[in-house]
N, C-alpha and C positions, 0 to 999 in steps of 0.2 A: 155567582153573580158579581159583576165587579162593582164598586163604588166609584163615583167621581171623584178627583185630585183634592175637592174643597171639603168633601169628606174624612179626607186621609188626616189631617191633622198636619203636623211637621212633615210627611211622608213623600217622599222622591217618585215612588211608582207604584205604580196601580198595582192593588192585589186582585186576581182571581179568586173567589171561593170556590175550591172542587171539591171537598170532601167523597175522596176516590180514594182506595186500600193502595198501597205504595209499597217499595221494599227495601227496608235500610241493608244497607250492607257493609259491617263493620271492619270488616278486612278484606282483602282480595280472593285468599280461600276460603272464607267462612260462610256459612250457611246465611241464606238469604232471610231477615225477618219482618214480617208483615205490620205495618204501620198504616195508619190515614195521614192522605195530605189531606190539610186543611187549606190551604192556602199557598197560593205560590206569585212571584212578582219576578220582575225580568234579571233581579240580584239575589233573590234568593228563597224561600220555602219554610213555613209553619208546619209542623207535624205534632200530631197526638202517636205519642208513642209508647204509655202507661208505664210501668215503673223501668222499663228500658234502660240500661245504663248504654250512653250515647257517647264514643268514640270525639275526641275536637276533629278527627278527619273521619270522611266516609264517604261512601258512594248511595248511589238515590237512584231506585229503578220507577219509574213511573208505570211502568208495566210488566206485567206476569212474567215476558219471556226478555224482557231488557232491552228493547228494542229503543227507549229512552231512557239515556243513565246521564246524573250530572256527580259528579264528584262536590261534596259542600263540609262546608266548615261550620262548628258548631259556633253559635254566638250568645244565646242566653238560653235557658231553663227555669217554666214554672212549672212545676207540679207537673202532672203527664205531659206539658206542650212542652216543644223545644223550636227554638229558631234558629235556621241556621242561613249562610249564604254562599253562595255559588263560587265557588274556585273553577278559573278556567284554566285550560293546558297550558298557557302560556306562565300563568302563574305556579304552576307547579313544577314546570322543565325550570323557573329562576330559581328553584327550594323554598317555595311558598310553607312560612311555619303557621298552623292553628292561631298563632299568638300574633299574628303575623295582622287581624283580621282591624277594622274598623273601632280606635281608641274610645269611638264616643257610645260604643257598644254597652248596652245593660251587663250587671255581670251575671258572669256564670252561676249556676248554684249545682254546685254538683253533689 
C-alpha cells in the first residue's frame, strides 16, 4: 500500500509496500538467491535479506524468471533489512563506483 508524500517524512518519493519474494543476484554468474522486497520507490528498494552478506553492487530480479532486473547499489544495513538504490545504464557505462552513491546516505554496517 503506498503512503502519502506528508507521511514520508524528509522522503522525495513514494514507497510502494510489496512484500513479494525477489532475487538478489551477487554476481553475473552466480546463483540467484531468494530475498523479500519490502519495499520499493522509483530510486531505489528495501529488502529483508536475513544474515545475507550483500555485495555494494548487485543485480535485483523482481521475478522468478527475470523478466525484471534493476542493477542497485547498496546504501545502508540494519539487521536482516538492507537499503539500496537503483543504478541506471547510463551510470554504469560512466564507471559508476558503489562509493559513488548519495553523501547524505546512513552508513553502511557491514
Amino acid at each position: 500500500m503506498a503512503r502519502h508524500r506528508k507521511d514520508l517524512g524528509a522522503r522525495k518519493h513514494m514507497r510502494v509496500e510489496l512484500y513479494k519474494p525477489g532475487f538478489l543476484i551477487p554476481a553475473p554468474d552466480a546463483p540467484w538467491i531468494e530475498c523479500q522486497i519490502v519495499d520499493v520507490s522509483d530510486n531505489g528498494v528495501r529488502l529483508d535479506v536475513g544474515a545475507l552478506a550483500v555485495p555494494k553492487l548487485f543485480g535485483l530480479a523482481f521475478t522468478e524468471r527475470g523478466e525484471v532486473l534493476r542493477v542497485c547499489a547498496l546504501v545502508w544495513r540494519q539487521g536482516e533489512l538492507v537499503g539500496a538504490r537503483f543504478v541506471t545504464a547510463k551510470q554504469l557505462r560512466e564507471g559508476f563506483e558503489p562509493d559513488d552513491a548519495d553523501p547524505k546516505r546512513k552508513t553502511l554496517v557491514e
